[in-house]
C-alpha positions in Angstrom: -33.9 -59.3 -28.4 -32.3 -56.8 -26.3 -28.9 -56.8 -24.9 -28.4 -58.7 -21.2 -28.6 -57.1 -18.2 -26.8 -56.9 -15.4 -28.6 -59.3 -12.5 -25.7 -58.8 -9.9 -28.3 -57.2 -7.4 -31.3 -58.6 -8.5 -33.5 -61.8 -6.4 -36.1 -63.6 -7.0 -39.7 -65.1 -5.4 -40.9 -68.4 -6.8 -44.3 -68.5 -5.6 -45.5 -72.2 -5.3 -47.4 -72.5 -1.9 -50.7 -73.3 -3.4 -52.4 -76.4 -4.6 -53.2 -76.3 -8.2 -56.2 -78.3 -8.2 -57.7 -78.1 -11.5 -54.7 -78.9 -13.2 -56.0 -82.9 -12.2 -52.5 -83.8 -11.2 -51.2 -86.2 -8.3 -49.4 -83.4 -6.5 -49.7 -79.9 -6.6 -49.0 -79.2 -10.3 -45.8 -76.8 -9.0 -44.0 -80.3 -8.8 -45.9 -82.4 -11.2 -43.7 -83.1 -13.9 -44.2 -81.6 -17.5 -41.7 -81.5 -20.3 -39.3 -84.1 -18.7 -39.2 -81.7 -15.9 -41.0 -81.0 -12.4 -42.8 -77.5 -13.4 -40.7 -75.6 -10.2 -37.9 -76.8 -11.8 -38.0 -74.8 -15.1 -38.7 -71.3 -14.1 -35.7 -71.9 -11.3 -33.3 -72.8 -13.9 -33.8 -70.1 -16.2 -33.5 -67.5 -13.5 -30.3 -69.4 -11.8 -28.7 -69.7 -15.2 -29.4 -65.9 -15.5 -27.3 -65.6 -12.7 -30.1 -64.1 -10.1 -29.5 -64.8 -6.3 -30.6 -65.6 -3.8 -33.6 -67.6 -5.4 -36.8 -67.9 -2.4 -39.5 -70.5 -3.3 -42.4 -70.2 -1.1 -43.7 -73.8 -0.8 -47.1 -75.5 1.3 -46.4 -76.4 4.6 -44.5 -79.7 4.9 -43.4 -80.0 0.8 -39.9 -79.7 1.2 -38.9 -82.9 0.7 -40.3 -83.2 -2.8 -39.5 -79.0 -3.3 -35.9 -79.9 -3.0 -36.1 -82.9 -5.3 -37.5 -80.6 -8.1 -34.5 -78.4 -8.2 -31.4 -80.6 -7.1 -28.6 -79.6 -8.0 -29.6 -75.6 -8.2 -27.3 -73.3 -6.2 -29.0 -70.6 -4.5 -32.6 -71.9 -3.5 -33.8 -71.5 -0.4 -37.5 -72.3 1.0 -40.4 -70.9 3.1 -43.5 -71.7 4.1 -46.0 -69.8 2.0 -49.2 -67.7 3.6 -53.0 -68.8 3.1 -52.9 -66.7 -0.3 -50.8 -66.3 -2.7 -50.2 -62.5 -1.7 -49.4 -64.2 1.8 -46.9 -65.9 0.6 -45.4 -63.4 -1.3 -45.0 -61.0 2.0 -43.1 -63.8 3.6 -40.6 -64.2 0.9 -40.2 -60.6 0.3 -39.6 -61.0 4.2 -37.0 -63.3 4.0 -34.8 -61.8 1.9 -34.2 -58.6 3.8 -30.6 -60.1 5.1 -29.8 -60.8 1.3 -30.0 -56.6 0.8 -31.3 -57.0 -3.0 -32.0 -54.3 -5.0 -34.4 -55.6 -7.2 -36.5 -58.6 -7.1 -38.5 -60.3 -9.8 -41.7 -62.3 -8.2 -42.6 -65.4 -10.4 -45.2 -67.8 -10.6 -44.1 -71.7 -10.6 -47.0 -72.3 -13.0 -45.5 -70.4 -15.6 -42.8 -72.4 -16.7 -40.9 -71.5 -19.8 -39.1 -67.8 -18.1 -37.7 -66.2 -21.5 -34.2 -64.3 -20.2 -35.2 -61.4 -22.6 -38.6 -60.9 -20.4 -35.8 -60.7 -17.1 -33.8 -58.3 -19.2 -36.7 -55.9 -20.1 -38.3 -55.9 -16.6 -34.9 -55.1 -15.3 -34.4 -52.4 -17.7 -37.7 -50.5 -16.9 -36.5 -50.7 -13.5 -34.4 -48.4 -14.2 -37.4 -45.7 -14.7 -40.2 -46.9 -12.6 -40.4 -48.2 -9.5 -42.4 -51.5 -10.6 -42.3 -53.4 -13.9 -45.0 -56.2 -15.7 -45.1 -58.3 -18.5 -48.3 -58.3 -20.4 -49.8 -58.7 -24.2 -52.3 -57.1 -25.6 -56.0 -58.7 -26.1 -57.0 -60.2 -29.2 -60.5 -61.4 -28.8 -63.3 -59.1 -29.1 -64.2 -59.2 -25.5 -68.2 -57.9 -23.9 -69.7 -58.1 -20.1 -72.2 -60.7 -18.6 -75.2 -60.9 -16.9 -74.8 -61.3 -13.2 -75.4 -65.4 -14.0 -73.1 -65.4 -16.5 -75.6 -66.4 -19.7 -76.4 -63.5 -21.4 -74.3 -60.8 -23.4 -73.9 -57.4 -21.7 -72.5 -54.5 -23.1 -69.4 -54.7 -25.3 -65.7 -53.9 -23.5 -63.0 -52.2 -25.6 -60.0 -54.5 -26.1 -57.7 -51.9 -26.6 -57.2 -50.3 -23.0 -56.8 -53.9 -21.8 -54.0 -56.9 -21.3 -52.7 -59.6 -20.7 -50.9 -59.8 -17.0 -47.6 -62.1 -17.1 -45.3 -62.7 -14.1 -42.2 -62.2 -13.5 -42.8 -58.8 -11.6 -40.6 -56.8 -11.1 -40.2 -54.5 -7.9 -37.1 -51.9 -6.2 -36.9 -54.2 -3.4 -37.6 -51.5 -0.6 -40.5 -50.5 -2.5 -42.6 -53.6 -2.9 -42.3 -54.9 0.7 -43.1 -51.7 2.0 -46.3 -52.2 0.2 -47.5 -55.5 1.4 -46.5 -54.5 4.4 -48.6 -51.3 4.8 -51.1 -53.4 3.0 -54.5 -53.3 5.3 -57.2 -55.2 3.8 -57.7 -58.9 3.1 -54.7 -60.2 1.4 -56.3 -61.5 -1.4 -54.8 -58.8 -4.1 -54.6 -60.7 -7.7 -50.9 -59.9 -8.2 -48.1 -58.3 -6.7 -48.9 -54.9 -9.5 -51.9 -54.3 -8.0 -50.3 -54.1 -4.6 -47.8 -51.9 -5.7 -50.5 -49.4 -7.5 -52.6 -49.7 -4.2 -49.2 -48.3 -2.6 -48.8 -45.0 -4.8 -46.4 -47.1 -6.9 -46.5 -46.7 -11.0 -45.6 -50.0 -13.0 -44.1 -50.1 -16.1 -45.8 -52.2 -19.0 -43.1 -54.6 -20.9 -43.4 -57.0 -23.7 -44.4 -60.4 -22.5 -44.5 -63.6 -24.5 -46.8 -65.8 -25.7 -44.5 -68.9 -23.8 -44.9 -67.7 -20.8 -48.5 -69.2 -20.6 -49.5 -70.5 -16.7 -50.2 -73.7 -16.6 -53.7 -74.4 -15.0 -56.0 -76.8 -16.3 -55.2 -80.9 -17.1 -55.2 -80.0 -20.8 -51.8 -78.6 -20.3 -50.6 -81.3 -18.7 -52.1 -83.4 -21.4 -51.7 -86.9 -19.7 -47.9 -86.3 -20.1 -47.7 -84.5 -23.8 -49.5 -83.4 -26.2 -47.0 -82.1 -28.8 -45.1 -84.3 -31.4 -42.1 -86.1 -30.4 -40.7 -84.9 -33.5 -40.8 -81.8 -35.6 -38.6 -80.4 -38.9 -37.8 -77.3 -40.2 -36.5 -76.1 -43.5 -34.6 -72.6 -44.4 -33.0 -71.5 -47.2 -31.0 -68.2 -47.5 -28.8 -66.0 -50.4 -26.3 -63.4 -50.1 -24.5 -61.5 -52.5 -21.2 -61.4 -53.1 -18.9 -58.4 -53.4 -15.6 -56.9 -53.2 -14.2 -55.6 -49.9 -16.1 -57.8 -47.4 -15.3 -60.6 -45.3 -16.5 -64.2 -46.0 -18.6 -65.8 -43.1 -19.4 -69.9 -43.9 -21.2 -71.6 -40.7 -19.2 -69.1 -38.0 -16.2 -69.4 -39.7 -13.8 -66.5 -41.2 -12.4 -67.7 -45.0 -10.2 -66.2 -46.3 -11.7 -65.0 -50.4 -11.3 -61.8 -52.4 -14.8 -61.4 -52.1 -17.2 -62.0 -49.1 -20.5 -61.8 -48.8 -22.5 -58.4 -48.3 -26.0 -57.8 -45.8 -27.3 -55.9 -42.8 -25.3 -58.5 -40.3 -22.0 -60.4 -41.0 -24.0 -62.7 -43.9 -23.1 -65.3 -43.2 -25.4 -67.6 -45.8 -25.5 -71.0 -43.7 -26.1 -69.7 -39.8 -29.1 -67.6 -41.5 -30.5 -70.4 -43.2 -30.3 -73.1 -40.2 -31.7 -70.3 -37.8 -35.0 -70.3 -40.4 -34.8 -73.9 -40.1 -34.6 -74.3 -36.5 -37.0 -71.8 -36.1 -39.6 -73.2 -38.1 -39.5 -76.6 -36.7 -40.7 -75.0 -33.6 -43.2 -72.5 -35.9 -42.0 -69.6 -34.6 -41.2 -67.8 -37.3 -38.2 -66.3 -39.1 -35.0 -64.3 -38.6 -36.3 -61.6 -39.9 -39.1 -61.4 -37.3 -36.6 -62.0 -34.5 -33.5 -59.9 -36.3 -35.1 -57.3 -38.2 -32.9 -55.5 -40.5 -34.2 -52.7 -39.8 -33.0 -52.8 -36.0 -29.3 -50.9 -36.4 -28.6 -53.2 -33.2 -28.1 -55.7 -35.4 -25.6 -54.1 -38.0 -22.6 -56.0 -38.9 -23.6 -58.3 -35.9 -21.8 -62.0 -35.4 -24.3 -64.3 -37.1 -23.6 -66.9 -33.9 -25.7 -64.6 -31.8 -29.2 -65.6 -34.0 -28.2 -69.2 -34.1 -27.5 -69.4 -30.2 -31.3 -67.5 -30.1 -32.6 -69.8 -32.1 -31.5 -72.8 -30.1 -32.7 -71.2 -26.9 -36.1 -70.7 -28.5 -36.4 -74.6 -29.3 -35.3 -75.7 -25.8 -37.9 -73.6 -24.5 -40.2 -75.1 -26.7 -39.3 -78.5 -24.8 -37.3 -79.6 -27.4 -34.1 -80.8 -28.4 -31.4 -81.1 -31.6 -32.1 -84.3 -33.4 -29.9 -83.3 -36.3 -29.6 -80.6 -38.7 -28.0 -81.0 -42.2 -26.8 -78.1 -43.8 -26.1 -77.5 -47.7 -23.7 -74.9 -49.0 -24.5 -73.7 -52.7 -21.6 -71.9 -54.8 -18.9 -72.2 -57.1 -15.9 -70.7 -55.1 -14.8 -70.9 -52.7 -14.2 -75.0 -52.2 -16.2 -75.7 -49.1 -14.0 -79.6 -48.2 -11.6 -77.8 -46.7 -13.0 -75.9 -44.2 -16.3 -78.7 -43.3 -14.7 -80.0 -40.5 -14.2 -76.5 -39.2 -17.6 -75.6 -39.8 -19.6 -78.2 -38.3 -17.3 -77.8 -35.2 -18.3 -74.7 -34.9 -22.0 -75.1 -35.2 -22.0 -77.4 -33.0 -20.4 -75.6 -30.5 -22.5 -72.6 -30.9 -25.9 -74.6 -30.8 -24.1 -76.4 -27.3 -24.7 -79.7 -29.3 -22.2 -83.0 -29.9 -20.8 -82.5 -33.2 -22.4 -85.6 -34.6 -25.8 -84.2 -35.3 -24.8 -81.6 -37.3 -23.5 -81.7 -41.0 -22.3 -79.8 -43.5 -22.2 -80.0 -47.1 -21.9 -78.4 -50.4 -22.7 -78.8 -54.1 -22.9 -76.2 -57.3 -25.0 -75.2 -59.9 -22.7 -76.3 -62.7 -22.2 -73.1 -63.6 -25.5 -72.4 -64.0 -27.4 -69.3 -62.4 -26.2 -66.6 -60.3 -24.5 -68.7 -58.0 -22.5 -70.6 -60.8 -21.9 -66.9 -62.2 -19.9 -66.7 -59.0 -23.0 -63.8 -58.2 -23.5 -65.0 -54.8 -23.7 -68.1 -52.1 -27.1 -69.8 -51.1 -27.6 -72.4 -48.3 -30.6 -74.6 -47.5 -30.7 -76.3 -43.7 -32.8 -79.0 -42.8 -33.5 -79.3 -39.0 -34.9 -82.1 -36.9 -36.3 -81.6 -33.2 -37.4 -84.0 -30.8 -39.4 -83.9 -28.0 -37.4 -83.2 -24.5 
């Protein structure tokens, strides 16, 4: 996770003028609902709440009225009436914002809902080099040609030099509507990249993510849901504990004569939930998203992984049922400060305080924890669908 940028002078294009057809839905899938939400509505949260304005949504002719019911409540949205094609659609939004003065401008498809902020951050950040920015992952499949029909095996195509396309784009402003502008063939380019390249323009390749998968077919709809309405997670965590450093318990400073040592601010419990938070969502651990070999994350606040991990399981379409927490040590006395602690975690995960608790026991003295050696903690976490 990299640090977050500065979206002052950045706007956005929400592309959903088309019809989305094969996702078998009653309306265009743009506002069909998914996740407890209309699809629109996700991808123009996340880039609200990231603080990006104005927000253009370029919509089919006669769709405001359900448009504006998908994102009630959103400050910042404004409409147009896409083009024909998508890259249509996209000129007349680029259009429209020329009063605005952006700098930047990221260009998103509706059908990809779940908009990670750290995808925003690196696009923006490559901005700062190149002229034009995409997300994409790499190929996994072995991958080979066709036959003109389509039912036979051509030659074989080398994965390596190829990938995934994501949106958001990312564009200078100036630059991007220049190019569809000067663009003189039939506007039927496959993205906004391509228009870009055609223009003299080099685009940056960023990290995408695997959540930011477009929604296209019925399947992903799946009549309503297709993933459990409930999922749980379990993590379990150990620190040592030494002279000369503080004592972190559940984002809360004790006061000790020892504290507990590691690559960020150890602190035993928040490590532990994030696993378990995390892993009800199967997507991995701390260490994957935290490395301790990244020296960003030296003597870092242990309330930055936990808020990660929350944001992750949201994005996921879920929510906190409850998460139980279970401190493991001799010293010092945990009662005193529980209160405190599940306050806290509560307040860091933006959660009411009553689905979170905190406990402790020991080991009677037994191992190194009843040696006084160290602190474990073991989390239990329960999601539910949103």
């Amino acid at each position: 996770m990299t640090s977050e940028a500065n979206l002052s002078d950045v706007a956005a294009l929400v592309v959903a003028a088309g019809q989305g057809l094969r996702a078998g839905q009653p309306v265009p899938k743009q506002f069909a609902p998914w996740r407890g939400k209309p699809v629109l509505r996700h991808s123009v949260e996340a880039l609200a709440q990231a603080g990006i304005t104005p927000i253009i949504v370029a919509i089919p002719e006669g769709a405001e009225e359900i448009a504006r019911a998908c994102v009630a409540g959103i400050d910042g949205v404004r409409f147009i009436t896409g083009g024909e094609t998508r890259q249509q659609s996209v000129r007349f939004g680029l259009e429209a914002m020329q009063g605005d003065g952006p700098r930047l401008v990221l260009i998103h498809d509706a059908a990809r809902p779940v908009l990670p902020r750290a995808v925003i951050d690196r696009l923006v950040e490559a901005l700062e080099h190149f002229p034009g920015a995409i997300p994409a992952l790499p190929v996994v499949d072995s991958l080979c040609h066709a036959d003109p029909r389509g039912l036979k095996m051509g030659a074989p195509a080398q994965r390596e030099a190829l990938r995934r396309v994501q949106t958001p784009q990312a564009f200078n402003y100036n630059d991007i509507l220049a190019a569809h502008q000067a663009w003189a063939q039939t506007p039927i380019a496959g993205d906004d990249a391509q228009v870009a390249q055609a223009h003299g323009l080099d685009v940056a390749l960023v990290d995408g993510d695997e959540v930011l998968h477009k929604l296209t077919y019925a399947s992903d709809f799946g009549n309503g849901e297709t993933r459990p309405p409930v999922r749980m997670g379990t993590g379990y965590d150990v620190h040592r504990l030494e002279d000369g450093e503080e004592l972190w318990l559940c984002g809360v400073k004790i006061e000790h004569h020892r504290g507990l040592s590691g690559h960020s601010d150890a602190d035993v419990a928040i490590h532990a939930l994030v696993d378990a938070l995390l892993g009800a969502v199967a997507l991995g651990d701390i260490g994957k998203h935290f490395p301790p070999s990244d020296m960003q994350w030296k003597g870092a606040s242990s309330d930055r992984f936990l808020a990660h991990a929350m944001k992750l399981v949201r994005e996921a379409g879920y929510q906190l049922g409850n998460v139980d927490v279970t401190i493991i040590c001799e010293a010092p006395k945990i009662g005193p400060h529980r209160d405190a602690m599940q306050v806290r975690l509560a307040a860091i995960m933006e959660v009411p305080e009553a689905l979170v608790s905190v406990k402790a026991t020991t080991t009677e003295k037994l191992g190194f924890t009843g040696r006084g050696e160290g602190i474990a903690c073991q989390a239990a976490a329960v999601v539910v669908r949103a």
